[in-house]
Every structure is written in structure tokens, then in C-alpha cells.
OpenMM code with the backbone's topology and positions (N, CA, C; nanometers):
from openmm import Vec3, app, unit

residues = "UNK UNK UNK UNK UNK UNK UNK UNK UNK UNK UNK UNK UNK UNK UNK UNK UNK UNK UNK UNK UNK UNK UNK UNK UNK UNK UNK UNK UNK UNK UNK UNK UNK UNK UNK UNK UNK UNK UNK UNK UNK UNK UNK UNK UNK UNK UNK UNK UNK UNK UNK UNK UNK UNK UNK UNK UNK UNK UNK UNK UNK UNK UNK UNK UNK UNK UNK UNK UNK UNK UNK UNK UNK UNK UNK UNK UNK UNK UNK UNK UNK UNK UNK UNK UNK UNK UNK UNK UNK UNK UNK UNK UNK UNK UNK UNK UNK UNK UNK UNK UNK UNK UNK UNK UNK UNK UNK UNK UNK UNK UNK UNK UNK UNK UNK UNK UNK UNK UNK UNK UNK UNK UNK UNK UNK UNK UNK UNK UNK UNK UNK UNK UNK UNK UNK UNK UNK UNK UNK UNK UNK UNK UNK UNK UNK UNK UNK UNK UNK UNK UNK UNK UNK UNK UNK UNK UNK UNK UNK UNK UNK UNK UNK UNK UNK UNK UNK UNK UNK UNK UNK UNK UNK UNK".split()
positions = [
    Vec3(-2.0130, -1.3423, -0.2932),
    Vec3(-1.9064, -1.2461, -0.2736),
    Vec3(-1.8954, -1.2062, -0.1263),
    Vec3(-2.0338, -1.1637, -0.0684),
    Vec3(-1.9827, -1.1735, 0.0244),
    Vec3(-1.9188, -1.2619, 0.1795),
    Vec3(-1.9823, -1.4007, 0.1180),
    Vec3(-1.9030, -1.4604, 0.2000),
    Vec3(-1.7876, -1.4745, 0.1762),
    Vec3(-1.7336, -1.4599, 0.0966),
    Vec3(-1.5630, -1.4776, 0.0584),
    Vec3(-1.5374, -1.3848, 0.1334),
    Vec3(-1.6033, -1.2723, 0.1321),
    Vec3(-1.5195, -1.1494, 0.1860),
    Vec3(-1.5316, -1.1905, 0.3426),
    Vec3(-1.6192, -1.2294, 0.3882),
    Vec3(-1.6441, -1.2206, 0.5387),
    Vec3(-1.5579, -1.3787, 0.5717),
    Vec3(-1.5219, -1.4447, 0.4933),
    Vec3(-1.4074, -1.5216, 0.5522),
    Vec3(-1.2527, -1.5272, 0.5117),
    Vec3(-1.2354, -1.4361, 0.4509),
    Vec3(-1.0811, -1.3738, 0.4227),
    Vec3(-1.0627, -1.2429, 0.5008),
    Vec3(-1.1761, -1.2197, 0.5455),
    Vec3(-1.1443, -1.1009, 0.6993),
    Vec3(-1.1376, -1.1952, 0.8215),
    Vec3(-1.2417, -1.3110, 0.8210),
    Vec3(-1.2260, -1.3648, 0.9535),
    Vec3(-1.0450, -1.4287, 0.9371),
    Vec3(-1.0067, -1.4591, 0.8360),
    Vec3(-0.8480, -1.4925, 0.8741),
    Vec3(-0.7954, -1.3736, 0.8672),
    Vec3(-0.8179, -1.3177, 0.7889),
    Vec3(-0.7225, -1.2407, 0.8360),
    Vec3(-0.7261, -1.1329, 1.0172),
    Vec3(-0.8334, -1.1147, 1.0709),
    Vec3(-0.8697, -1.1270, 1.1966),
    Vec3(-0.7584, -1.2101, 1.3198),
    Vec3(-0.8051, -1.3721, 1.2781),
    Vec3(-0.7311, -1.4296, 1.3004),
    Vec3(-0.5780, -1.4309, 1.3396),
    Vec3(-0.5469, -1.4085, 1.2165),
    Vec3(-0.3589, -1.4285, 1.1418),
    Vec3(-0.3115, -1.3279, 1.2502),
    Vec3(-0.3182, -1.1803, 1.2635),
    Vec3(-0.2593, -1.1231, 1.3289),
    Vec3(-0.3211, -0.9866, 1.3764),
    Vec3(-0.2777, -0.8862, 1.4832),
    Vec3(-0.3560, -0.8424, 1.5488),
    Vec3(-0.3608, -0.6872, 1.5098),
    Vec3(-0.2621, -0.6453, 1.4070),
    Vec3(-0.3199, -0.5769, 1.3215),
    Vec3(-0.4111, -0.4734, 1.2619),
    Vec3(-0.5151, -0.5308, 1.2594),
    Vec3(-0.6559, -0.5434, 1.2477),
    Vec3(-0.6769, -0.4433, 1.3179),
    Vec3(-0.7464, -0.2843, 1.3368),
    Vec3(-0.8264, -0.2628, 1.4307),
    Vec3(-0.9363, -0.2446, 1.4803),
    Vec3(-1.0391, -0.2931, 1.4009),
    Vec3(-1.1441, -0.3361, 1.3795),
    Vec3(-1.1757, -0.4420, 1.3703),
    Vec3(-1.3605, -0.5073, 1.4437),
    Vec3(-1.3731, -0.5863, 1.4039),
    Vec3(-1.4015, -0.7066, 1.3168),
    Vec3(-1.4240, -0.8122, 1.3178),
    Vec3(-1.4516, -0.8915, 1.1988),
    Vec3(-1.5779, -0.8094, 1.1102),
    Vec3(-1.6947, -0.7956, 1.1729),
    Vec3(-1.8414, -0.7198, 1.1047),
    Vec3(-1.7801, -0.5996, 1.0474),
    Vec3(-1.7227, -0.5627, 1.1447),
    Vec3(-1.6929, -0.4000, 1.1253),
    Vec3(-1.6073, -0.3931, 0.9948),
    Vec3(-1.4919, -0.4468, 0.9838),
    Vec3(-1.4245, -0.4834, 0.8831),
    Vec3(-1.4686, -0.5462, 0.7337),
    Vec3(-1.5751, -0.6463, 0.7980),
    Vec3(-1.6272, -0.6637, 0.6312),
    Vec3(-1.7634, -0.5698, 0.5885),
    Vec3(-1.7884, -0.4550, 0.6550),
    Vec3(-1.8684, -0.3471, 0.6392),
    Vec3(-1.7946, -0.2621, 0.5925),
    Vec3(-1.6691, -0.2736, 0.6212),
    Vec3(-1.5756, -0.1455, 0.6058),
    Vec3(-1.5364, -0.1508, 0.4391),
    Vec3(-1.5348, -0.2610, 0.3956),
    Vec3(-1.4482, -0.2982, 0.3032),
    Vec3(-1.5608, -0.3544, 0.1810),
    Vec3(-1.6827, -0.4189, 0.1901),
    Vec3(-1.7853, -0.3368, 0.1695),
    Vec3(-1.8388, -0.2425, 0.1126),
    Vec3(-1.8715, -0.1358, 0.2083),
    Vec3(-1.8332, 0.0471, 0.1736),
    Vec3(-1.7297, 0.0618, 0.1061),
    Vec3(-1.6425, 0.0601, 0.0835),
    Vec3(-1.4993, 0.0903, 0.0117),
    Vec3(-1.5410, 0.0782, -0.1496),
    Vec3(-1.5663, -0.0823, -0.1643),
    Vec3(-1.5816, -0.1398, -0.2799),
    Vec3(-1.7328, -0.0582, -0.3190),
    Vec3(-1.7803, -0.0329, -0.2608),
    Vec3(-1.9341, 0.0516, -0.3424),
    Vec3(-1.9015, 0.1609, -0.3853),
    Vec3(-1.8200, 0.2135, -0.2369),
    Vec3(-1.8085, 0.3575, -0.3269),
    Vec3(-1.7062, 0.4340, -0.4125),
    Vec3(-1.6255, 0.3277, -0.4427),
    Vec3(-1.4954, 0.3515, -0.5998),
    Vec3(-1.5770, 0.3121, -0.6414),
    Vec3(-1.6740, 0.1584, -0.6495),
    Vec3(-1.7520, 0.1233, -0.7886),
    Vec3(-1.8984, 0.2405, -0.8309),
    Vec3(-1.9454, 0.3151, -0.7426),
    Vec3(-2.0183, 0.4012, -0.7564),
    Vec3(-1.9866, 0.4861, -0.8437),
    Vec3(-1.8510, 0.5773, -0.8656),
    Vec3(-1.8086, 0.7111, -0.9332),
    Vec3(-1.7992, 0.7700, -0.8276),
    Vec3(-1.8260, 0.7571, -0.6829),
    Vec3(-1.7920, 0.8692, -0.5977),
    Vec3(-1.6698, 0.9168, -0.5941),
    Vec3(-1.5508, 0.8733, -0.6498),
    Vec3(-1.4102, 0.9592, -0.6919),
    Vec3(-1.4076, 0.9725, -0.8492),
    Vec3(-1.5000, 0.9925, -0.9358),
    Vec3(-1.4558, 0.9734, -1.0397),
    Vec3(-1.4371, 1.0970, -1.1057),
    Vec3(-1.5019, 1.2294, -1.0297),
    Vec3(-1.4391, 1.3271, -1.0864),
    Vec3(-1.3694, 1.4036, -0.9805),
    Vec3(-1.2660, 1.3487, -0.9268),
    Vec3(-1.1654, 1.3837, -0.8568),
    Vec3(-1.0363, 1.3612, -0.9313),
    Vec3(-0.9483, 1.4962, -0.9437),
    Vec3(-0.8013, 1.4546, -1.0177),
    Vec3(-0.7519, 1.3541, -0.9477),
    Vec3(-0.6495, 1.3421, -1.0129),
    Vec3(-0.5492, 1.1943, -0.9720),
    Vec3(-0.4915, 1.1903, -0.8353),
    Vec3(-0.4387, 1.3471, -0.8259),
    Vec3(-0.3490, 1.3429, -0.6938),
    Vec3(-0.4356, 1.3502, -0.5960),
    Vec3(-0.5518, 1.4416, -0.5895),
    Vec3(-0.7104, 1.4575, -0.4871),
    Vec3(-0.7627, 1.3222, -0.4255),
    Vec3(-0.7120, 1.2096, -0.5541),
    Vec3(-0.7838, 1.0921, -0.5303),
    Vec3(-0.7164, 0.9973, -0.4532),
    Vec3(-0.5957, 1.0531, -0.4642),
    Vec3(-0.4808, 0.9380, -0.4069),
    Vec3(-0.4770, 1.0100, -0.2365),
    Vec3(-0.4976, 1.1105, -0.2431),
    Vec3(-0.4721, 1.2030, -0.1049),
    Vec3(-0.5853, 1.1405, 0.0051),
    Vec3(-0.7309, 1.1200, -0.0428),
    Vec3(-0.8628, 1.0789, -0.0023),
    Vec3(-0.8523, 0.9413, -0.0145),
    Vec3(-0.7724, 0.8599, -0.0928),
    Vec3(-0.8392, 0.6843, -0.0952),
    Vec3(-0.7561, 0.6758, 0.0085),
    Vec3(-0.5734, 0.7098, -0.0027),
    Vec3(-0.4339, 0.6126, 0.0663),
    Vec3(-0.5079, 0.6055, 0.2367),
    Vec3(-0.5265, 0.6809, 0.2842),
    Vec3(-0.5743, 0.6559, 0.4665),
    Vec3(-0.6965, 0.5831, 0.4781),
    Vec3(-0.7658, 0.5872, 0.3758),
    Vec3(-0.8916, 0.4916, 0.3796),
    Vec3(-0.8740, 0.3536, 0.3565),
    Vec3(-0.7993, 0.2974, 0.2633),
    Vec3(-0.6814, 0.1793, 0.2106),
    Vec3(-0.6135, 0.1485, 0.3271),
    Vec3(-0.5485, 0.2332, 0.3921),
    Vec3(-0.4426, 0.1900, 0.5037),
    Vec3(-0.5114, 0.2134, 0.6636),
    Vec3(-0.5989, 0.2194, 0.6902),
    Vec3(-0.6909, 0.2212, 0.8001),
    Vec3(-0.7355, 0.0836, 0.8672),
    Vec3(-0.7574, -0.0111, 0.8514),
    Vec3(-0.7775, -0.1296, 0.9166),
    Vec3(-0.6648, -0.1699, 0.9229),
    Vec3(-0.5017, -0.1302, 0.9121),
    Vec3(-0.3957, -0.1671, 0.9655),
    Vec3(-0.3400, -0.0989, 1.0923),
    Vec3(-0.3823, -0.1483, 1.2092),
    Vec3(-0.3041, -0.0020, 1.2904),
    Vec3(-0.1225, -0.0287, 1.3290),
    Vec3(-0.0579, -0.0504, 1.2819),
    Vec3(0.0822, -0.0587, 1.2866),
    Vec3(0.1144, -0.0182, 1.1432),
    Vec3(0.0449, 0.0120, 1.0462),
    Vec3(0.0719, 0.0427, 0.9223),
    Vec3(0.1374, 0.2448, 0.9285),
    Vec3(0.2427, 0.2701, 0.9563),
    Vec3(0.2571, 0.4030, 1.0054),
    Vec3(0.2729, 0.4867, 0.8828),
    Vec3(0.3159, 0.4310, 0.7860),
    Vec3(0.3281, 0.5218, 0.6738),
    Vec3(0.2837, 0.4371, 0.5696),
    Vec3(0.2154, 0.5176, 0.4443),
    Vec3(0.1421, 0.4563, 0.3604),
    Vec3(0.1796, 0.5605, 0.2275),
    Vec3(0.2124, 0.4782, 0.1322),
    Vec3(0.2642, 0.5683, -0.0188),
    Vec3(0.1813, 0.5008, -0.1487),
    Vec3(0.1579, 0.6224, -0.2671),
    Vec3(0.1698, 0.5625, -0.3566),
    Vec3(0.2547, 0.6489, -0.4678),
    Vec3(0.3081, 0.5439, -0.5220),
    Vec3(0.4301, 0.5611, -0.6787),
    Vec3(0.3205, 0.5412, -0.7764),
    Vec3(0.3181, 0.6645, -0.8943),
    Vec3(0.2900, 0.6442, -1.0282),
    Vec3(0.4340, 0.6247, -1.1601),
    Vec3(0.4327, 0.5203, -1.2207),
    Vec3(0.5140, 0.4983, -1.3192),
    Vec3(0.4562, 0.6465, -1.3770),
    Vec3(0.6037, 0.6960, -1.4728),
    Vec3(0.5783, 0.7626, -1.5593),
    Vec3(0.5842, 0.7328, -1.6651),
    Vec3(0.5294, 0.8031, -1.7480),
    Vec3(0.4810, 0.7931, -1.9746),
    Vec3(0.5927, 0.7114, -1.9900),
    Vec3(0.7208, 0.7458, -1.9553),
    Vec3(0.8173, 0.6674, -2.0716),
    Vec3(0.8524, 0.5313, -1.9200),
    Vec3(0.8181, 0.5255, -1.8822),
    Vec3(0.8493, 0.4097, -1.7746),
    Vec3(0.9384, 0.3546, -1.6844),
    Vec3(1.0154, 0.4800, -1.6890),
    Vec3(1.1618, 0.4991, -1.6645),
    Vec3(1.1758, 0.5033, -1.4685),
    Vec3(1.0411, 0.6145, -1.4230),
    Vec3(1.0692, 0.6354, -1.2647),
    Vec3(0.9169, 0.6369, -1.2718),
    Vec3(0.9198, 0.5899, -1.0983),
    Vec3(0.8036, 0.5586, -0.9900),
    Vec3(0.8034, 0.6975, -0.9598),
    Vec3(0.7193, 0.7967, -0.9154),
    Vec3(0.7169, 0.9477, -0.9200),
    Vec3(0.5991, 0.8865, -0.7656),
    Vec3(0.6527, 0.9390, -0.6708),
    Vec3(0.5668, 0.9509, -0.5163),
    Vec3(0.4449, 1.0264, -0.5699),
    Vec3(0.3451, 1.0008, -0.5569),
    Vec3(0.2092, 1.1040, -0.5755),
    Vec3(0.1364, 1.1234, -0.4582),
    Vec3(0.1354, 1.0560, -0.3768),
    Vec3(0.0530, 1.0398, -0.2627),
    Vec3(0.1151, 1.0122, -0.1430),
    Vec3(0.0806, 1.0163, -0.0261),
    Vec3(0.1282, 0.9659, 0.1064),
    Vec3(0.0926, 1.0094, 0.2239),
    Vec3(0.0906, 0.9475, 0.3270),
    Vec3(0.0454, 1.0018, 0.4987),
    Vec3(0.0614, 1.0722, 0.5668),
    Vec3(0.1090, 1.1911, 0.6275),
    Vec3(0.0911, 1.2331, 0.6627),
    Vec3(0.2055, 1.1674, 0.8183),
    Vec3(0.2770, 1.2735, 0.8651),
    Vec3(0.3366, 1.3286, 0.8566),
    Vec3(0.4315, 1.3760, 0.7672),
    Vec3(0.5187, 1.2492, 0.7128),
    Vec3(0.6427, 1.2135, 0.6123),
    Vec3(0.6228, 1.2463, 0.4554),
    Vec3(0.4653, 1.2488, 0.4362),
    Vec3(0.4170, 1.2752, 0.3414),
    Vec3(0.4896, 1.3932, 0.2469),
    Vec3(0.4333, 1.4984, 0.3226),
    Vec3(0.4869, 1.6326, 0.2529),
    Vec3(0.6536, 1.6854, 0.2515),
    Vec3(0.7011, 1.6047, 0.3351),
    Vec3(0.8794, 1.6198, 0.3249),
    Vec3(0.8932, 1.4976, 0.1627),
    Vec3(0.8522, 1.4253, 0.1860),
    Vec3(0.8723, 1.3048, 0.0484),
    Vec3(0.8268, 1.4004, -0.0806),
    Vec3(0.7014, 1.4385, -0.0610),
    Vec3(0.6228, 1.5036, -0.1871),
    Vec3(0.7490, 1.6441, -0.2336),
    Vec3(0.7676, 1.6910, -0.1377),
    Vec3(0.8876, 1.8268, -0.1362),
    Vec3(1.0184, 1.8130, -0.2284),
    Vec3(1.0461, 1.7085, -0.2253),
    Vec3(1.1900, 1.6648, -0.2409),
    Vec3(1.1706, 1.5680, -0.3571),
    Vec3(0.9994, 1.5698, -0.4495),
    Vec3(1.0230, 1.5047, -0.5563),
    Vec3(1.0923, 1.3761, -0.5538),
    Vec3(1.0120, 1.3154, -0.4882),
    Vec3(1.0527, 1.1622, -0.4293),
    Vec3(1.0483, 1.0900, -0.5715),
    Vec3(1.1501, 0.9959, -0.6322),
    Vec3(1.1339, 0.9063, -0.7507),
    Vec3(1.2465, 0.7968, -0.7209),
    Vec3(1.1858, 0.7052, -0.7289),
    Vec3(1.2644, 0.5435, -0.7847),
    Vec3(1.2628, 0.5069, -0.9135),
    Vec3(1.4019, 0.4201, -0.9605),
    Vec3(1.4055, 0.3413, -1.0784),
    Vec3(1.3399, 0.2618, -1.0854),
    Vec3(1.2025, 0.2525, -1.1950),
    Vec3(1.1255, 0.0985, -1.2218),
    Vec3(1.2721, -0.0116, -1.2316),
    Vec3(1.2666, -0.0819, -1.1716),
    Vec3(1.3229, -0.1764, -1.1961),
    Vec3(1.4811, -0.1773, -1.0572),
    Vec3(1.4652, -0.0549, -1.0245),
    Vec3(1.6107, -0.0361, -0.9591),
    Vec3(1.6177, -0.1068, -0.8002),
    Vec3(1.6739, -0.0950, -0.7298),
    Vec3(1.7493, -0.1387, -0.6004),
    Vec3(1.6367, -0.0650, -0.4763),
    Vec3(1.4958, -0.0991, -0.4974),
    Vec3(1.4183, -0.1152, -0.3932),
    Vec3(1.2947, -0.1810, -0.4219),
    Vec3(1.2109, -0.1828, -0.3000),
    Vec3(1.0898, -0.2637, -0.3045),
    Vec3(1.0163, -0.2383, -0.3709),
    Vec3(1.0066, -0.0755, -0.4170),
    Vec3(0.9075, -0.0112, -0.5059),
    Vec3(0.9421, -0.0408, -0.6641),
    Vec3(1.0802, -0.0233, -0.6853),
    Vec3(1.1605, -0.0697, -0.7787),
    Vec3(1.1287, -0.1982, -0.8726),
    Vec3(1.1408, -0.2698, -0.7451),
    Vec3(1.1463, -0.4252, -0.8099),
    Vec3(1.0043, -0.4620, -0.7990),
    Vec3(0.9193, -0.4349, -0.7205),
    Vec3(0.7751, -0.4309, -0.7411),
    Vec3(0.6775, -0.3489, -0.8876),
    Vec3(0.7401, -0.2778, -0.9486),
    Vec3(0.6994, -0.1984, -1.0527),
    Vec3(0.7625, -0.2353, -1.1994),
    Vec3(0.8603, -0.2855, -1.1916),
    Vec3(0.9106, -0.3700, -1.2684),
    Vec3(0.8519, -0.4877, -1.3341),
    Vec3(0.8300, -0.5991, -1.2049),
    Vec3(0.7648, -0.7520, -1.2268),
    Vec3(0.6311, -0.7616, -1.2180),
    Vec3(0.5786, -0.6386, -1.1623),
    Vec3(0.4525, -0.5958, -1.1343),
    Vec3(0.3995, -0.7182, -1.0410),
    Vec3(0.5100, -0.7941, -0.9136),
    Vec3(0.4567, -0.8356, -0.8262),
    Vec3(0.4680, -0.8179, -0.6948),
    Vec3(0.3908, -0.8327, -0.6107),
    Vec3(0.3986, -0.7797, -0.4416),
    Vec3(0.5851, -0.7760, -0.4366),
    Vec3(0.5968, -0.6889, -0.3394),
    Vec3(0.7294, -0.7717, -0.2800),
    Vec3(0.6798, -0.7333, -0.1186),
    Vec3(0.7779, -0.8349, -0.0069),
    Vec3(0.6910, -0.8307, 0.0940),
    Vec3(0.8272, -0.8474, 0.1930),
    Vec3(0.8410, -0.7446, 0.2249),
    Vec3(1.0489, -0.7665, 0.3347),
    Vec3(0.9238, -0.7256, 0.5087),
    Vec3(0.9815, -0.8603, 0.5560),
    Vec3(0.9294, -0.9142, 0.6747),
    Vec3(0.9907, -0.8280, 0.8369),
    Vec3(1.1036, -0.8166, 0.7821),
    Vec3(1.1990, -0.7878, 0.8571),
    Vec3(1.3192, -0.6995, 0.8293),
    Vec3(1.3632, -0.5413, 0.8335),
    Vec3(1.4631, -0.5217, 0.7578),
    Vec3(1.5866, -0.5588, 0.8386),
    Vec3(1.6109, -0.5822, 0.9580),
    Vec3(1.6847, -0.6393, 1.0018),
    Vec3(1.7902, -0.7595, 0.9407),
    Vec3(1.6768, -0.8345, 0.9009),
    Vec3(1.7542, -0.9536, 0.7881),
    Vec3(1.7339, -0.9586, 0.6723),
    Vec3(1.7266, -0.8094, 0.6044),
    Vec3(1.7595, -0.7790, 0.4463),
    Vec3(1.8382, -0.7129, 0.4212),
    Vec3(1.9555, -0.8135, 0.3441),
    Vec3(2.0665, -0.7241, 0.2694),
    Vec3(2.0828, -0.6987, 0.1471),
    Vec3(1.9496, -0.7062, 0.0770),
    Vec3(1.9155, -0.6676, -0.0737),
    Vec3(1.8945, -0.5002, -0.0731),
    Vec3(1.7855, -0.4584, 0.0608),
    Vec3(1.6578, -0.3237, 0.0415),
    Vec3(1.6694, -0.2594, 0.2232),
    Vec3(1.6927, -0.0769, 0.1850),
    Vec3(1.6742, -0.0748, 0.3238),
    Vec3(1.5390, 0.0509, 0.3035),
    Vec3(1.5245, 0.0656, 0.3485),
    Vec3(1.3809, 0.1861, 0.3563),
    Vec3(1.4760, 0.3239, 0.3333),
    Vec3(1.3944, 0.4225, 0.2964),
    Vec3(1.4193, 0.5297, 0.2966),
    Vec3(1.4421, 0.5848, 0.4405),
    Vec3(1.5522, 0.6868, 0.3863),
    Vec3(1.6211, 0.7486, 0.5704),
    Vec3(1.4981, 0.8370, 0.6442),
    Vec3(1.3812, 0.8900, 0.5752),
    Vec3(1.2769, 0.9220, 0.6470),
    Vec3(1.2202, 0.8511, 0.6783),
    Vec3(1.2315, 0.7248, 0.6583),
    Vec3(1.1078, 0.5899, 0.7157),
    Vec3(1.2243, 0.4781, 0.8115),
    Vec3(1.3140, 0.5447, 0.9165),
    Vec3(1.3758, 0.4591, 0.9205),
    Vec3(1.3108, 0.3700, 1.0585),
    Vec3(1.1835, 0.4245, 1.0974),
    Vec3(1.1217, 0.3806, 1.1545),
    Vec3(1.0394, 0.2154, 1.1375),
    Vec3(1.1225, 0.2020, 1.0229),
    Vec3(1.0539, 0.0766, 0.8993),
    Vec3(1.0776, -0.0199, 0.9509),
    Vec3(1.0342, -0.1500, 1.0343),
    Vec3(1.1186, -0.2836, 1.0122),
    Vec3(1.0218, -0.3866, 0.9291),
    Vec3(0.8851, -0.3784, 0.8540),
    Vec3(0.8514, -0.4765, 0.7527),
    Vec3(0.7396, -0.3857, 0.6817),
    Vec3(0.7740, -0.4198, 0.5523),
    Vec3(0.7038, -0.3166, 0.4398),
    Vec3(0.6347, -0.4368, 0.3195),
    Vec3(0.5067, -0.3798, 0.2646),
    Vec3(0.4286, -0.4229, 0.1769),
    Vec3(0.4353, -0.3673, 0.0369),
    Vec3(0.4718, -0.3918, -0.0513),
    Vec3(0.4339, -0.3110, -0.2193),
    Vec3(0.3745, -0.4004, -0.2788),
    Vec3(0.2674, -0.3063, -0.3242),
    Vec3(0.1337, -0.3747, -0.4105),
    Vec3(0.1574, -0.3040, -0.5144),
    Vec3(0.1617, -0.3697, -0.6437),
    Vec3(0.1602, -0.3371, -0.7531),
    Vec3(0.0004, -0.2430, -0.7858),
    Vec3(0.0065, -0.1474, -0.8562),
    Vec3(-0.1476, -0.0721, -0.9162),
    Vec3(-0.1637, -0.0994, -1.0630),
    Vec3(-0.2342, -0.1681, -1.0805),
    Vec3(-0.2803, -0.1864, -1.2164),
    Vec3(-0.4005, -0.1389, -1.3133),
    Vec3(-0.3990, -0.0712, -1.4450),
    Vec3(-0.4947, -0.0378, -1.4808),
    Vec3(-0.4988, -0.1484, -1.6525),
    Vec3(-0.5985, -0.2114, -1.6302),
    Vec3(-0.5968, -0.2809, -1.7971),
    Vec3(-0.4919, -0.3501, -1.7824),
    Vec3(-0.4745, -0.4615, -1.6633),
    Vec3(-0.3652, -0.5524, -1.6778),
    Vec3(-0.1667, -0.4780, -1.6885),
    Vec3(-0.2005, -0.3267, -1.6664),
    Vec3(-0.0989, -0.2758, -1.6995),
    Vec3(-0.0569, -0.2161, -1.5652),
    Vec3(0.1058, -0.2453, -1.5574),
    Vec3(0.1277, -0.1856, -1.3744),
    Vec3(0.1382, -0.0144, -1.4346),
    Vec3(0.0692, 0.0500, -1.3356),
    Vec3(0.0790, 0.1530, -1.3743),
    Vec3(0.1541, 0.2072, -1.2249),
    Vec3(0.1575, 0.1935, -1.1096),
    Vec3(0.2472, 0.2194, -0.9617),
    Vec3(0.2251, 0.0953, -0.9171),
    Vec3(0.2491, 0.1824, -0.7521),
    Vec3(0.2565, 0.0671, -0.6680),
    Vec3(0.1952, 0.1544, -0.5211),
    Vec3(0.1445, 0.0383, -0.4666),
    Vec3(0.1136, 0.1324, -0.2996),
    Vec3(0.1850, 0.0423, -0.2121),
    Vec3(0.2246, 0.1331, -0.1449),
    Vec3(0.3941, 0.0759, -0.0951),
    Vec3(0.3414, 0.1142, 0.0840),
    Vec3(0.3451, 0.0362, 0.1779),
    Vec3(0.2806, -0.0140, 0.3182),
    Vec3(0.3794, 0.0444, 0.4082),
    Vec3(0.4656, 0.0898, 0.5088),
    Vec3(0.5452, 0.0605, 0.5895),
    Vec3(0.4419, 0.0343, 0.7710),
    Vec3(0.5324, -0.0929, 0.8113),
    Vec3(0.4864, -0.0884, 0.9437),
    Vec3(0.6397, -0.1097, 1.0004),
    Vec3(0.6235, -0.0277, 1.1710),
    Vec3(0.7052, -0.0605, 1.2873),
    Vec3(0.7603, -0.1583, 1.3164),
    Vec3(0.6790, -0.2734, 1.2991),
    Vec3(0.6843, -0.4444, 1.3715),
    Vec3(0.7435, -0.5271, 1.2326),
    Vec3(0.8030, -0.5871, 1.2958),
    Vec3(0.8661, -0.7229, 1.2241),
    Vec3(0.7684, -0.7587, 1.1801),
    Vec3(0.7404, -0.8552, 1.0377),
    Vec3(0.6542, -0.9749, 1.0319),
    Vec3(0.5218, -0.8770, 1.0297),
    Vec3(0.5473, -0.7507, 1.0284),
    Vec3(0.3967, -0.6996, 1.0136),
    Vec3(0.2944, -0.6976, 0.9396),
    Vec3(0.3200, -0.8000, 0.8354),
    Vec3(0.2135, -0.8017, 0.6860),
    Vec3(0.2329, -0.9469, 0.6964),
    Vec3(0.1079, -1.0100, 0.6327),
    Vec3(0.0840, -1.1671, 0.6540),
    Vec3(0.0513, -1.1891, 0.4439),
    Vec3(0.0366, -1.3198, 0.4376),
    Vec3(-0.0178, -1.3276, 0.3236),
    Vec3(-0.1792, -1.2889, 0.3351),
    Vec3(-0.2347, -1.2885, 0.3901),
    Vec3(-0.4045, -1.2317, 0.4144),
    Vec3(-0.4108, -1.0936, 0.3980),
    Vec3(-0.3343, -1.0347, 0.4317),
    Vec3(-0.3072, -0.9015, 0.3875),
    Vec3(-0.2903, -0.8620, 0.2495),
    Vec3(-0.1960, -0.9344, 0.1545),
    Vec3(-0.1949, -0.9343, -0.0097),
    Vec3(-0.3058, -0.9714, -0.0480),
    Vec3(-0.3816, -1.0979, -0.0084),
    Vec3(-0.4912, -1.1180, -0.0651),
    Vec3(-0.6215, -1.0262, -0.0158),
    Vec3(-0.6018, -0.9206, 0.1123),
    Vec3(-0.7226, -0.8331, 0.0989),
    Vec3(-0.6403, -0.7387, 0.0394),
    Vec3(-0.5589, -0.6578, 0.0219),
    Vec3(-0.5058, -0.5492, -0.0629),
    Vec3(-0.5468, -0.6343, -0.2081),
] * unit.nanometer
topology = app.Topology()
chain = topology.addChain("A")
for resn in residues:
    res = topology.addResidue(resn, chain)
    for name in ("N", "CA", "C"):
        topology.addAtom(name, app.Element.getBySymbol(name[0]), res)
């Protein structure tokens, strides 16, 4: 295991610059991460406590990653409900009862739906999805489906500044 891990950091290292940490540092980092969710060290933390404490720890070895979210589907499956997020944009989103249609006319949308990544490189040359008017700082965004028991239950949804800012090495360490 851990050589897998220490050579899907060295590409991703590699791939793009990203990264702000190094290769060791990074597969120490990530590492630690994986011990301590598999430990119980969040396990008696509520839901929203937990999402507030993991999302910057999750989105930390990206430094162009400027805003970082997560969507919980709700009971009847209808809307993505914002639970979590970074800081600044965070608490204006959380305020205003941020929700998307599973299934509707965005990345979070159509990612929660098929329950697979979606990955817009560039919004410049997307005329499907544009970011939210508080993120218009957005030009390439990541949504990772969250799954519990094979079941999408959200999504953690990436924004970076830069074009092209998420690689496939990136899905496969998320």
C-alpha cells in the first residue's frame, strides 16, 4: 500500500505544480489522513463539525485549490444541500442555504446524479456549466462524488483559479 501511495504522489508531483508539498511530505501527509479517519478520531464529531475539520485538510496539498465545498444529498434525493466549505465564501454560501438539483444543470448536479467525477478544465470553453456568481473567480473545477455503502450520498466539489487545474492524478488521489 504504501508503495502505491508513494508512486501515485510521485506522479502526481510530477503531472503538475499544484502540489505544495513535497513528494515524502505528501505521502506522510496522506498517510496521517488515512490513519486518522480510520482510527475514530472524527467519529464522534457531528456531521457538519466533521465536514468543517476534514474539507481544508482534503484540500491542502492543492495550493491553487481556492475554494473547497461539500453537498449532502437529501432523504428524498431531490437537492445537494451545501454543508461545508472554505472559508471565506463559505459562510455567504452556508447563509443563503446553498442547494442544487441532483441531477440538474451543474457540476454538482450532474456529478450526484451519475455518481461520477465531473472535471470542467476550463470554464472559458464550457457552454454546458458556469460556476456560481460567488466563485466567479473559477476557471477549472473538480466534483467527487461521496459515497457511503456504494451509495452517492454528496459530492466534494474543488474550485481552482488556473485553467487545466486538476489532472487525472488528482481523481485518482481524491
Amino acid at each position: 500500500m504504501a508503495n502505491w501511495l508513494r508512486s501515485l504522489v510521485s506522479n502526481r508531483v510530477k503531472q503538475t505544480p499544484a502540489l505544495v508539498v513535497s513528494q515524502d511530505n505528501a505521502l506522510q501527509y496522506l498517510i496521517a489522513l488515512g490513519e486518522a479517519i480510520s482510527s475514530g478520531v472524527f467519529a464522534r464529531l457531528e456531521t457538519n463539525r466533521f465536514l468543517d475539520q476534514i474539507l481544508p485538510v482534503i484540500a491542502r496539498p492543492f495550493s491553487s485549490v481556492y475554494h473547497a465545498q461539500v453537498f449532502l444529498i437529501t432523504p428524498d434525493g431531490q437537492k445537494a444541500v451545501l454543508r461545508a466549505g472554505t472559508p471565506p465564501l463559505a459562510g455567504t454560501l452556508l447563509a443563503q442555504d446553498h442547494a442544487l438539483d441532483v441531477g440538474g444543470l451543474s457540476a454538482v448536479g450532474r456529478c450526484t446524479l451519475t455518481g461520477q467525477h465531473v472535471l470542467i478544465a476550463d470554464y472559458t470553453h464550457e457552454a454546458n456549466y458556469q460556476p456560481h456568481p460567488s466563485l466567479a473567480e473559477t476557471r477549472s473545477q473538480l466534483v467527487m462524488p461521496l459515497r457511503a455503502d456504494q451509495v452517492v450520498i454528496g459530492a466534494l466539489d474543488l474550485h481552482n483559479k488556473q485553467p487545466n487545474g486538476f489532472s487525472e492524478s488528482d481523481i485518482i488521489l481524491l
